[in-house]
C-alpha positions in Angstrom: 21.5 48.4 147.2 22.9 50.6 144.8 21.0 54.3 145.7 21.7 53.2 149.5 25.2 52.8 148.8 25.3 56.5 146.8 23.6 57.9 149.7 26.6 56.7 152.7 29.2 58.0 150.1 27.8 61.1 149.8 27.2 61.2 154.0 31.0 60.3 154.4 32.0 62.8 151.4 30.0 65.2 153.3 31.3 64.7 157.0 35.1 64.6 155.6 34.1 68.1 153.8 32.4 69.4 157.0 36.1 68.2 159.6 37.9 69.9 156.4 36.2 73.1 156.6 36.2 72.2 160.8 40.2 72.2 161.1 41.1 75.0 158.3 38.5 77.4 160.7 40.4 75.9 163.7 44.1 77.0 162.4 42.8 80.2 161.2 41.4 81.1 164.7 44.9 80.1 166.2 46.7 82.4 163.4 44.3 85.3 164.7 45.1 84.7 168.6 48.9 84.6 167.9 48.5 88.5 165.9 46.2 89.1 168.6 48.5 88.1 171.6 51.7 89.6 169.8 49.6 93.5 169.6 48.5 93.0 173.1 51.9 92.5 174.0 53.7 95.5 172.3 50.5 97.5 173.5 51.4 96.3 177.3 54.8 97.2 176.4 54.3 100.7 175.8 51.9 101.1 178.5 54.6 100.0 181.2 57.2 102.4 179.2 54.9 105.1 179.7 54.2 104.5 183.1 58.2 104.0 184.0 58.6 107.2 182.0 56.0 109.5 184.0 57.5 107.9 187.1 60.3 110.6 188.4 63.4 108.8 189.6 62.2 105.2 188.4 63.5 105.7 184.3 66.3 107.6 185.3 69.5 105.2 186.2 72.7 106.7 187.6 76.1 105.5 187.4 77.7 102.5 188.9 79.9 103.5 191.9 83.1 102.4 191.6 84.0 101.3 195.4 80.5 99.5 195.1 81.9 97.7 191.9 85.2 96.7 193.5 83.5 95.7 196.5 80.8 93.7 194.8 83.6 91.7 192.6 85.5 91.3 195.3 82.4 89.7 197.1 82.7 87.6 193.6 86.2 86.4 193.7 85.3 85.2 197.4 83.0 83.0 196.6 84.7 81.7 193.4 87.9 80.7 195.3 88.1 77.3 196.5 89.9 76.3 199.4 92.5 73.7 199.3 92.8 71.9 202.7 95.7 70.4 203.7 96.3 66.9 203.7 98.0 65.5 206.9 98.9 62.1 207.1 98.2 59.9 210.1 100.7 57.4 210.6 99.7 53.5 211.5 101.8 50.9 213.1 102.4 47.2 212.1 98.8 46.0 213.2 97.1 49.2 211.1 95.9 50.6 213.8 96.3 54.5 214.4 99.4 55.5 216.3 98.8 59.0 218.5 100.6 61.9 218.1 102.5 63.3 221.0 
């Protein structure tokens, strides 16, 4: 009983090792697809800035008009206003009911 009892400790010493080494392997590759993903991004990032670059009229911007600024603010303020309706009272008689205007 005793050597068969040896032998399952040192199977479930050995499996705990094995999901150790498992997850430590696991985080390392997901440490080595983050660098790999962050290079791959400033590499993309210079590739599209050298492609805007080489691109005559794209990297170039020119100034803001001004009529077009006032224009486009005042398309702003437009929108932004809200309009107050008036209130108009209708008058009722005794019963409640609605009396017409004349």
């Amino acid at each position: 009983m005793g050597q068969a009892m040896m032998e399952t400790l040192y199977i479930i010493g050995t499996i705990i090792v094995g999901f150790g080494v498992v997850f430590k392997l696991l985080i390392d590759l997901g440490h080595k697809i983050e660098d790999g993903l962050i290079e791959l991004d400033e590499k993309l990032a210079l590739a599209i800035r050298s492609v805007v670059e080489k691109i005559p009229g794209l990297g170039e911007s020119e100034p803001i008009n001004p009529i077009q600024m006032a224009i486009g603010q005042l398309i702003a303020n437009m929108s932004q206003q809200t309009q107050q309706p008036q209130m108009k009272v209708i008058q009722r008689d005794e019963k409640g009911l609605f009396v017409k205007e004349d």
